[in-house]
N, C-alpha and C positions, 0 to 999 in steps of 0.2 A: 509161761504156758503158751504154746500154740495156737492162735486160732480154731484150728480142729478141733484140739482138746475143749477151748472153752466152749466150743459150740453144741460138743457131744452132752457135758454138762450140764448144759442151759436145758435143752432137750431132755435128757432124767430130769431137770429138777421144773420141767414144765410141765410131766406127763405126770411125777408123783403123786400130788395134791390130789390131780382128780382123781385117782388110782384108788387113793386112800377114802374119798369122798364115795367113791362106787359102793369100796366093800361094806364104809358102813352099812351103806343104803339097803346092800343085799341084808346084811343083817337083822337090819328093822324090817325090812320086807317076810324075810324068813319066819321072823315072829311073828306078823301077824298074819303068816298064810297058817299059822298052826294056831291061832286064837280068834280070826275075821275068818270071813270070808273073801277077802284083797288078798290078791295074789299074783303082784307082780314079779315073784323071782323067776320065771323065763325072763321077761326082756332086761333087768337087772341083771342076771346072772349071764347075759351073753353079753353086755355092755361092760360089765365087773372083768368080763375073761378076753376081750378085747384089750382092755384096759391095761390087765395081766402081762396079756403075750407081749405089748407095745412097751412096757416099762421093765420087761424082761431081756428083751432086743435091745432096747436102749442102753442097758446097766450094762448088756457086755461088750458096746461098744463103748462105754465110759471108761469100764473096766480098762479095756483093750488102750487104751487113746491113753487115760492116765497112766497108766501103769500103778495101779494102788495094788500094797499089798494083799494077802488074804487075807488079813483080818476085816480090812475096810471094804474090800469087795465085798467080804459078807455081813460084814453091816448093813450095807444097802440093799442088799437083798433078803433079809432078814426081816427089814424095813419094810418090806413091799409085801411078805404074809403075817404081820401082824395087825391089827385095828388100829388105824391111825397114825400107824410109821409112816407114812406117804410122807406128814405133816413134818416131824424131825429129819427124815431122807432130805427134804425139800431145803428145811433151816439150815442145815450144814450142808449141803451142796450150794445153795446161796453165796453162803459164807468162802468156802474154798474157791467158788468161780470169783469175787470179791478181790480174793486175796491172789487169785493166779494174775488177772487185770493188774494190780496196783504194783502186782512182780513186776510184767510185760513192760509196764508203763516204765516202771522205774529204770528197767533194762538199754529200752529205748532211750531214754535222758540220760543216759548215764551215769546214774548215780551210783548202782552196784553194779558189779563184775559177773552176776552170774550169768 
């Protein structure tokens, strides 16, 4: 893996969490603007679509840089409108920058040929 590539990676998988931490929030906020009187989904919900647009820009430069197929492109973006996929996007994108690293290294030392 590229440098680029892992760097594109690292970036989705630093933006997901909070991504996923927002929408909760909007969430619970939503609720209690329909049962309180609290009612913060304006600044949640422009914070939440900030969060959005940045983890959306990110994923198609992940996309772009990896080259992953469609299914896994849409994994991660599948990831990013559901509650809590931030947290999973996050775990296996960890994982595969992990594994692109121990490639590089290994590339580097010579160990394998690819």
């Amino acid at each position: 893996m590229d440098p680029k590539t892992a760097s594109a990676l690292r970036r989705l998988r630093l933006v997901s969490a909070p991504e996923a931490v927002s929408f909760l929030l909007l969430l619970v906020a939503s609720v209690l603007k329909r049962t309180t009187e609290f009612n913060a989904v304006p600044v949640l919900g422009a914070v939440h679509g900030l969060l959005f647009v940045v983890y959306g820009l990110l994923w198609l430069d992940a996309w772009n840089r990896a080259r992953w197929p469609l299914t896994t492109a849409g994994w991660y973006f599948l990831m990013s409108v559901v509650p809590a996929g931030g947290f999973f996007a996050e775990r296996r994108l960890r994982r595969e920058e992990e594994a692109g690293v121990i490639a590089a290294r290994a590339r580097r030392e010579g160990v394998v040929n690819a």
